[in-house]
C-alpha angles and dihedrals in degrees: 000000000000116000120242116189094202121149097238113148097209112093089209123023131165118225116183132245121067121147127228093040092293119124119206121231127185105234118181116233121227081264098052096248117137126236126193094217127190107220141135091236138022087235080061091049094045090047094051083050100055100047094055112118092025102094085051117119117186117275084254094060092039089054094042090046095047094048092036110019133220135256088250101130093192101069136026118230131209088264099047086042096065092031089065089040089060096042090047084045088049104041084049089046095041098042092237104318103099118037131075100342084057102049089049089050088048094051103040090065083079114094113267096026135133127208097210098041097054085041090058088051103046089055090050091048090061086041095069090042092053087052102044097038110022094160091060089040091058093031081059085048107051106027100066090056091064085064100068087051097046083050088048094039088048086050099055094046088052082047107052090034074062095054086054096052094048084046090058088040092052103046091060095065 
């Protein structure tokens, strides 16, 4: 739906056009102003239209729910996205002991929560990660376990940069 501030005095008009089988039709908001709207119907338009506005949570909720989440199974906000992406990165890192079993024993210390529910949410909630962004949810996976190996692999060089050392040393005496 685009705005258009043009002086037409029809509420609802259809203007030809539109791609995919939809028609547009101008339909006027509450506040006059006029939007150029895709539908099959003008009862479709004039719905869309009126319920503009409605979906709309003020800017505090949208930034809590985005850092924190929301309990909305159905969708994954910014917050719950990169929350899934770190349980999935610590339970991989970890091998199992931090991730989505921690952060349900961690919260259900708060009054009036329950262990097995915030597990299960958690678990849905990389679920649908999983689903809407399967690259990241295997890139969480597999990178940190890289970490452990460039640590490793960092080890044994200080370690046989050691032996070489103690060689030198030896070899002195």
């Amino acid at each position: 739906m685009t705005p258009e501030n043009t002086p037409d005095p029809f509420a609802m008009q259809f203007v030809p056009g539109a791609k995919s089988g939809l028609s547009i039709f101008e339909v006027q908001g509450p506040d006059g102003t006029i939007y150029e709207v895709e539908a099959r119907s003008i009862e479709e338009a004039a719905a869309a239209v009126s319920q503009m506005g409605q979906d709309q949570k003020p800017w505090g909720q949208v930034l809590k729910e985005n850092l924190f989440g929301d309990d909305d199974p159905r969708k994954q906000n910014f917050g719950e996205k990169v929350g899934s992406f770190l349980n999935k990165a610590g339970e991989s890192l970890t091998l199992g002991l931090v991730g989505d079993e921690a952060s349900a024993a961690i919260e259900s210390i708060l009054p009036g929560t329950n262990y097995d529910d915030r597990l299960e949410h958690y678990r849905g909630q990389e679920r649908a990660f999983e689903e809407a962004h399967p690259v990241a949810a295997l890139g969480a996976e597999l990178v940190p376990l890289a970490v452990p190996g460039v640590g490793a692999a960092s080890l044994a060089a200080k370690g046989a940069n050691m032996g070489t050392r103690m060689g030198l040393w030896s070899a002195r005496l």
